[in-house]
C-alpha positions as CSV (number, residue, x, y, z in Angstrom):
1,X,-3.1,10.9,4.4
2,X,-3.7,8.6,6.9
3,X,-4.7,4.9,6.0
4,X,-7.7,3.5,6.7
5,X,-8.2,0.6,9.1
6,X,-10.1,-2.4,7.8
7,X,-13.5,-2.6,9.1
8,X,-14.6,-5.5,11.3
9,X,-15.3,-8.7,8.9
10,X,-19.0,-10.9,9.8
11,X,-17.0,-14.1,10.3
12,X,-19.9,-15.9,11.0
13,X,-21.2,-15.4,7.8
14,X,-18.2,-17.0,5.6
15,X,-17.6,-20.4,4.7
16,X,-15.4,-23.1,5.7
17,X,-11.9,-21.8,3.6
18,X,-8.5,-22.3,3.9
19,X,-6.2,-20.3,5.4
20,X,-2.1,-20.4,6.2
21,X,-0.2,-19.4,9.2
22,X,2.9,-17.0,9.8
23,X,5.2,-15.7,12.0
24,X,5.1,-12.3,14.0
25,X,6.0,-10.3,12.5
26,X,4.8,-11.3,8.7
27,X,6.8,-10.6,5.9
28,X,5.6,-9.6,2.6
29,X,6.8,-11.9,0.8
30,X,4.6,-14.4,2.6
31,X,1.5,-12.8,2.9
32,X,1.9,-12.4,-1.4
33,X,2.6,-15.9,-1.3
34,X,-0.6,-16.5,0.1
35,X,-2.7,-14.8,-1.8
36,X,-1.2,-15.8,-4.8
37,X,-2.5,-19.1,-3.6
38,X,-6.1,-17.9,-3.2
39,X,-5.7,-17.6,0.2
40,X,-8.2,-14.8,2.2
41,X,-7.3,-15.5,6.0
42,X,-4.0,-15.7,7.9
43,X,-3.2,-16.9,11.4
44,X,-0.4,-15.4,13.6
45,X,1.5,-17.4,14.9
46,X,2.8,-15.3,18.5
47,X,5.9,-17.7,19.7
48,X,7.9,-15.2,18.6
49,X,6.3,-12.0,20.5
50,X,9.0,-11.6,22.7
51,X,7.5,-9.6,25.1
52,X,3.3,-9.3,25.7
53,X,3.6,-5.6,24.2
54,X,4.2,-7.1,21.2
55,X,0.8,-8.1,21.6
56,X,-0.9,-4.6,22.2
57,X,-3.4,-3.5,20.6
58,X,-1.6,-0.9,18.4
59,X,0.6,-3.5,17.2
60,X,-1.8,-6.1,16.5
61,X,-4.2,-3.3,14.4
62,X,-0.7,-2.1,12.3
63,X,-0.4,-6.1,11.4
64,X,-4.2,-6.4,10.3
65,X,-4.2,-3.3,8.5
66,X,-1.0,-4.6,6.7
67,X,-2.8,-8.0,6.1
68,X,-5.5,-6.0,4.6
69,X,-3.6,-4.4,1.9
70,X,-2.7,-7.9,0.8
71,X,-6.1,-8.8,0.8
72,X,-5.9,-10.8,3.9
73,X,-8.0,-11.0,7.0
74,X,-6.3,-11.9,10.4
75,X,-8.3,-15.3,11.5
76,X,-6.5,-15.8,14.7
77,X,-3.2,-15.2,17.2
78,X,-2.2,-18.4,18.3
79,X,-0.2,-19.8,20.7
80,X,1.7,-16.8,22.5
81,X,5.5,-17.7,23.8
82,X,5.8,-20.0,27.0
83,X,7.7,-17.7,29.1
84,X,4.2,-15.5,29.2
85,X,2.2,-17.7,31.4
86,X,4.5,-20.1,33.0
87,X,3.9,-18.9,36.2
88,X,0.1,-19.8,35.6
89,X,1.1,-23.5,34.3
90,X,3.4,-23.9,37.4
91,X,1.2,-22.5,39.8
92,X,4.1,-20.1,41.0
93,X,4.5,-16.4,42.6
94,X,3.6,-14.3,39.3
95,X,0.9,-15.9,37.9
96,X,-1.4,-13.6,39.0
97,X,0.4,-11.1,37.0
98,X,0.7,-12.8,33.7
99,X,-3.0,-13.4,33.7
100,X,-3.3,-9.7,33.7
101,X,-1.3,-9.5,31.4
102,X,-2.9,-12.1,29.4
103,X,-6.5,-10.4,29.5
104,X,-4.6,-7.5,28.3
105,X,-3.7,-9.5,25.0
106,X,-6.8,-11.0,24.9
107,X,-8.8,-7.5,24.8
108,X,-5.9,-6.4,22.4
109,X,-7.0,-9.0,19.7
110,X,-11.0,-8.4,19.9
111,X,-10.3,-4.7,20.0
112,X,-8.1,-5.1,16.5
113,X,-10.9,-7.0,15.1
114,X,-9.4,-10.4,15.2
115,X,-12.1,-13.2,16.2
116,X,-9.6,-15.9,17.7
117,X,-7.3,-16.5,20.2
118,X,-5.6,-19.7,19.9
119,X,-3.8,-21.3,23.1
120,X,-2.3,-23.9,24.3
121,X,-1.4,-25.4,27.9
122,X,2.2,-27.1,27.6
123,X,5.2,-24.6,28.3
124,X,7.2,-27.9,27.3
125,X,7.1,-27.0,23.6
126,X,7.1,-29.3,20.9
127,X,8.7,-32.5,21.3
128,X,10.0,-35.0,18.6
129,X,12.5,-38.1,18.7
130,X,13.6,-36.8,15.1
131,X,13.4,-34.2,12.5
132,X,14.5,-36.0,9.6
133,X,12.4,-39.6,9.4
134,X,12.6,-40.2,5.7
135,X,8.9,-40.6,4.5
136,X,7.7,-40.8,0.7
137,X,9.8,-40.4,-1.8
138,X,12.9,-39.4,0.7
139,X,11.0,-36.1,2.1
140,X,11.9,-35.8,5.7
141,X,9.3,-35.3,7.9
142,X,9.5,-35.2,12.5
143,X,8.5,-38.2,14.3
144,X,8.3,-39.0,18.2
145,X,9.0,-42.1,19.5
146,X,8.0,-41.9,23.5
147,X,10.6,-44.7,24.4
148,X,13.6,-42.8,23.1
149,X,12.2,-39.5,25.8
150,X,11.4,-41.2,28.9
151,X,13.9,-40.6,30.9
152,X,14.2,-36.8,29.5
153,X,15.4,-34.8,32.1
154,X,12.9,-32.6,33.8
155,X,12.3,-29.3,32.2
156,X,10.7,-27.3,35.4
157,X,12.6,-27.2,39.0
158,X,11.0,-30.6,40.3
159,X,7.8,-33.0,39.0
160,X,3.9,-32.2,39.0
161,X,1.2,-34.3,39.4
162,X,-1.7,-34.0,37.4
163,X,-4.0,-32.4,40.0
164,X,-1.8,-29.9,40.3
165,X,-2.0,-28.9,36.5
166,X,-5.8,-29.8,36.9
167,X,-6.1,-27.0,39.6
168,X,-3.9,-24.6,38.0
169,X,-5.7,-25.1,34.8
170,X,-9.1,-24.1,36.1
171,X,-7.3,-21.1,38.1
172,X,-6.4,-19.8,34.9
173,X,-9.7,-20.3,32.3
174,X,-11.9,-19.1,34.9
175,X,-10.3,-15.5,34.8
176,X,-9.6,-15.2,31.3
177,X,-12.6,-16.3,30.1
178,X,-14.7,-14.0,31.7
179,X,-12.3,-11.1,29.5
180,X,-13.0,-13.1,26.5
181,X,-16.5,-13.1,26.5
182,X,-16.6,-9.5,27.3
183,X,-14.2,-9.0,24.3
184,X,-16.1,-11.2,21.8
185,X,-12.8,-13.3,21.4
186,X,-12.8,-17.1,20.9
187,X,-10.5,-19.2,22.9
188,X,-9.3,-22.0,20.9
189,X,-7.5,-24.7,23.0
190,X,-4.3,-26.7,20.9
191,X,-4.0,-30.4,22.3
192,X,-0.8,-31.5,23.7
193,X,2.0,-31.8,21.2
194,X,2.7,-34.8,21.6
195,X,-0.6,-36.2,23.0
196,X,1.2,-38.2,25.4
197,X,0.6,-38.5,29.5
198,X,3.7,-36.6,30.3
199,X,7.3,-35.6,29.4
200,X,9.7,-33.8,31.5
201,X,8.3,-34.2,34.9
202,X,5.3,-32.3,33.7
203,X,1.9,-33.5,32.5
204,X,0.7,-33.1,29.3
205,X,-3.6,-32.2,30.2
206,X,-4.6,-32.2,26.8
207,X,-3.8,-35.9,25.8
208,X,-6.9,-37.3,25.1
209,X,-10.6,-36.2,23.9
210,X,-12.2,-36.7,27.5
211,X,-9.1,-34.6,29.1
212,X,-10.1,-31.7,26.6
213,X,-13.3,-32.1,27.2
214,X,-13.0,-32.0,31.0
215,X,-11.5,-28.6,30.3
216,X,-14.0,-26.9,28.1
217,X,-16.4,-28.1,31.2
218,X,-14.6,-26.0,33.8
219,X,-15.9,-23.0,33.1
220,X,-18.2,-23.7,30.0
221,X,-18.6,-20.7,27.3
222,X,-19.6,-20.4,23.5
223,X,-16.6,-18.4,23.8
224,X,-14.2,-21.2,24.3
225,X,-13.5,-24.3,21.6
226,X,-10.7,-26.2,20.0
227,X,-7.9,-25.5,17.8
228,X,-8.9,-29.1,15.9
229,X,-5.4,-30.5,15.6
230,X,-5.6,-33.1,13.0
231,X,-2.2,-34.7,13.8
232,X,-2.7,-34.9,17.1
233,X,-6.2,-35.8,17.8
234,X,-4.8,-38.3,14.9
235,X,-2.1,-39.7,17.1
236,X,-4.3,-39.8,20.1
237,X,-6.0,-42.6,18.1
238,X,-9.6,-40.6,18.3
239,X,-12.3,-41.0,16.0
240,X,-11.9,-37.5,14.3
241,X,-15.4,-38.5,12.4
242,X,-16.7,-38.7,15.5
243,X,-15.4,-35.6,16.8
244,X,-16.4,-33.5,14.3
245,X,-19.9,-34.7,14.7
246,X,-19.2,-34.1,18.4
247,X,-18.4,-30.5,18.4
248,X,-19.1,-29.2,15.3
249,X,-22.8,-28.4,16.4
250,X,-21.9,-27.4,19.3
251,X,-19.3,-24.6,17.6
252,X,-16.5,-25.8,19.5
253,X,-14.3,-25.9,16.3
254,X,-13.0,-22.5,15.8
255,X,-10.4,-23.7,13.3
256,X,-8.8,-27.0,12.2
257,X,-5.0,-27.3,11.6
258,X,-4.8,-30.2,8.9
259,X,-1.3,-31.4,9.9
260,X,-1.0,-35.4,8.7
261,X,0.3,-38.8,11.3
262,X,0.6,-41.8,10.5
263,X,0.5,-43.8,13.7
264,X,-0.5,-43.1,17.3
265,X,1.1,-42.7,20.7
266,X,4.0,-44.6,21.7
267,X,5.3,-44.0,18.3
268,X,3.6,-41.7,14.9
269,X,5.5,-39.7,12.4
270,X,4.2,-36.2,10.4
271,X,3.3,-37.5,6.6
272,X,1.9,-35.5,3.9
273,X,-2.2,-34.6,3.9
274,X,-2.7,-37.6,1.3
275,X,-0.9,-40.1,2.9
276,X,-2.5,-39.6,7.1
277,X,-4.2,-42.4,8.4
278,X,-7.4,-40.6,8.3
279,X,-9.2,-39.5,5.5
280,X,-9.3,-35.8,4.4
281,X,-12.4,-36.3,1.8
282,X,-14.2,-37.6,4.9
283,X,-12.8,-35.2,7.0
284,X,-13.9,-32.5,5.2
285,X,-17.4,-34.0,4.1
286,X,-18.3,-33.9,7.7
287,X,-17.0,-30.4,8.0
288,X,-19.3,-29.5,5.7
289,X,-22.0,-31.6,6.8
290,X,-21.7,-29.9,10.7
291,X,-22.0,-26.7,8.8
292,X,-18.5,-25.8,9.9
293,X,-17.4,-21.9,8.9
294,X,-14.1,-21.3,10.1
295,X,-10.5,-21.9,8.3
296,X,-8.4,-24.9,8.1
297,X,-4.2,-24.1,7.8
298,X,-1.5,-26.8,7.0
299,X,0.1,-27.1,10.1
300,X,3.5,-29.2,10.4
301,X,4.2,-30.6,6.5
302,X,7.0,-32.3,5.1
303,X,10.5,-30.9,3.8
304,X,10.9,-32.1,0.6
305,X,14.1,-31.4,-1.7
306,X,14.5,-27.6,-3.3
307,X,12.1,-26.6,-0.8
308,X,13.1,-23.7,1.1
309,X,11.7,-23.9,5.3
310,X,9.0,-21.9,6.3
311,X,10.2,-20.4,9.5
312,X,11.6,-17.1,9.5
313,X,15.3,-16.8,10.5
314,X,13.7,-13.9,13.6
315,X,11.2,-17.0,14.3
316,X,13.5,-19.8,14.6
317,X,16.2,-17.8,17.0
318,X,13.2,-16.1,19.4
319,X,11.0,-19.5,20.0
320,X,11.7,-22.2,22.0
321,X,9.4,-24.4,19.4
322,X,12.2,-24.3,17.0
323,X,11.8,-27.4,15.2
324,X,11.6,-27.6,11.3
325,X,7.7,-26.8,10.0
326,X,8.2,-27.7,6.1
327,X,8.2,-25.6,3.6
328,X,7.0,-23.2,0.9
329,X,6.4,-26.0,-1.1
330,X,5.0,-28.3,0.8
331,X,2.2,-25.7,2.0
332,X,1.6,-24.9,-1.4
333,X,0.6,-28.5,-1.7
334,X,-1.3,-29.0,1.3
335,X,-3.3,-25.9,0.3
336,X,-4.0,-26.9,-3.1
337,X,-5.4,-30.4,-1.8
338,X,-7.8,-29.0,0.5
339,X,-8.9,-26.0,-1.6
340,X,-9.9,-28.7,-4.5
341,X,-11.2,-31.5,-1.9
342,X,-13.3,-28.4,-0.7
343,X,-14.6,-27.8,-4.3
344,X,-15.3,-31.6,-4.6
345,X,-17.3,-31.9,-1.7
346,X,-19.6,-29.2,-2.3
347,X,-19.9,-30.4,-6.0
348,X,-21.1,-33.7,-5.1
349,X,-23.7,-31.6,-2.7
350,X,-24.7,-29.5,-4.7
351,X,-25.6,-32.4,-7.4
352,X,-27.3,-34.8,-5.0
C-alpha cells in the first residue's frame, strides 16, 4: 500500500503557535518529544544537508510525510550549510552555479508543501567568546565578548569591504527571488549571529535594523521577510516593540525564534526566556496585536544540569555551527512559557 502524502496545510489561516526546530535528518524520538509537548509545527534545520540533494524534493516530501505521521507539519527549512553558497557570499567563480542550485532547493521546498525558507547571509557561522558563562542558578549558557575576537584571523582568503557584500548581496536576492515567488516560498532572512560590524575580515550585513531593511528593499517582495531573531535583534539594542509594529503589518515576520540576551554588542550573553532584557508578555501582546500567524521556536537556550544537548551526534560532526544549543530540557521550558504566555494573552483579550 503506498502511503499517502499530507495534503498542502492553509497556513495563512492558523494562528500564532509554537513550534520547535530539528536537525536533518529528524529522529523520532524528537519529533514524539514534540508533540508530547503540544507541539503541531517543526522547523528543519538544513546545516547538516551535506550536499544540496539532500535538499530535493523527494527527500524533503519523505521528511514531511514522516512529520505527518507524528502529527507534525513542516513550518520551514532554514539556514542550509555555508559551503552551498559561498561562492555567492564571496563573489567568486561558481556562484552562478550554486544559485542554480539554490533555486533548485527553493522549488524543492514549495513543491513538498513547505511554506518557508529560512536563510541567512554569514558563511562565518556562529561566533561566541564562550560556551559555558555560568548564568542563573549555575546553568551555562554562550556569550560573545567582541574584544576577546578582534584580532580573529581571517576566515576567507583576504578582507571584504562592505560594498562588496552589498553588491554581492543584491546579485544573489534578485535571482532567487524571482524562483520564490513563482514557488509560493517565503524567504525568511536570519540577522547576523553576532550582530556585530564584522569578524574575520568579512562583514557581517545584517547587523542592524536599517541594514536588514536596506536588504528587503533590493528587490522588494511579499515573498521575502525576516526570521525575527529575538536574541539578536535583542543584542542589536533595537526596539523589538517597535519592530514588531514595524513589520508585522506589513507580513515581513514569517517566524520568530524566541532565543533570550541579556546585554547588547560589545558584549551580551544567551539567558533563559524569563530572564532577557526584553519582555516576552509584551513581546507576544504585540504579536498578537499585529495579527501575527506564523510560529515562534526556542532558539539557543541554556544547558542546565541532567539535561541531555539537543544536537544530534550526525548534526554536531557535519556543521560548521557546532556550538552547544541547550537542551531537552531547557526547550521543554521555553515551550511551556510561551504556550501559557500565549494563553494569557488571549485571555486577557478575549475578557476586555
Amino acid at each position: 500500500m503506498i502511503e499517502s502524502v499530507p495534503p498542502r496545510h492553509d497556513w495563512a489561516a492558523l494562528p500564532m503557535r509554537t513550534a520547535m526546530a530539528t536537525f536533518w535528518p529528524p529522529t523520532e524520538d524528537r519529533l514524539r518529544f514534540m508533540k508530547q509537548l503540544g507541539i503541531d509545527d517543526t522547523i528543519l534545520w538544513a546545516t547538516t544537508f551535506p550536499t544540496p540533494d539532500a535538499a530535493s524534493f523527494k527527500e524533503l516530501l519523505a521528511v514531511r510525510t514522516s512529520c505527518a505521521a507524528q502529527g507534525l507539519r513542516v513550518f520551514a527549512v532554514e539556514s542550509v550549510s555555508a559551503h552551498f553558497y559561498d561562492k555567492i557570499v564571496l563573489g567568486k567563480d561558481g556562484r552562478d552555479q550554486q544559485i542554480e542550485a539554490y533555486k533548485r532547493i527553493i522549488q524543492a521546498v514549495g513543491r513538498a508543501g513547505i511554506p518557508v525558507l529560512g536563510y541567512n547571509w554569514m558563511i562565518n557561522g556562529v561566533w561566541r567568546s564562550t560556551h559555558a558563562n555560568r548564568i542563573r542558578g549555575g546553568a551555562q549558557a554562550t556569550a560573545f565578548d567582541l574584544d576577546l575576537m578582534r584580532n580573529a584571523p581571517l576566515i576567507a582568503d583576504r578582507e571584504y569591504s562592505e560594498d562588496e557584500f552589498w553588491e554581492n548581496y543584491a546579485y544573489f536576492i534578485r535571482r532567487v527571488l524571482p524562483a520564490a515567488e513563482a514557488e509560493g516560498v517565503r524567504l525568511a532572512i536570519h540577522p547576523n549571529d553576532p550582530p556585530v560590524e564584522r569578524l574575520g575580515g568579512l562583514p557581517c550585513l545584517m547587523r542592524s535594523r536599517a541594514n536588514i531593511e536596506k536588504a528587503l528593499a533590493i528587490q522588494p517582495s511579499e515573498m521575502h521577510g525576516l526570521t525575527f531573531c529575538l536574541g539578536n535583534w535583542g543584542a542589536m539594542g533595537a526596539d523589538l516593540i517597535d519592530a514588531i509594529r514595524h513589520f508585522g503589518p506589513q507580513g515581513k515576520l514569517h517566524y520568530v525564534h524566541f532565543q533570550a540576551t541579556r546585554g547588547t554588542v560589545p558584549a551580551f550573553t544567551e539567558s533563559f526566556v524569563d530572564d532577557a532584557d526584553y519582555d516576552p508578555i509584551a513581546l507576544i501582546a504585540a504579536l498578537e496585536e499585529v495579527g501575527f500567524n506564523g510560529v515562534m521556536i526556542p532558539g539557543h537556550v541554556p544547558q542546565i544540569d541532567m539535561d541531555i544537548e539537543w544536537r544530534t551526534e550526525l548534526s554536531a560532526s557535519k556543521t560548521p555551527y557546532s556550538h552547544p544549543m541547550g537542551g531537552f530540557a531547557a526547550r521543554a521550558f521555553t515551550i511551556g512559557y510561551l504556550k501559557a504566555t500565549i494563553a494569557a494573552v488571549r485571555g486577557l483579550k478575549a475578557a476586555a
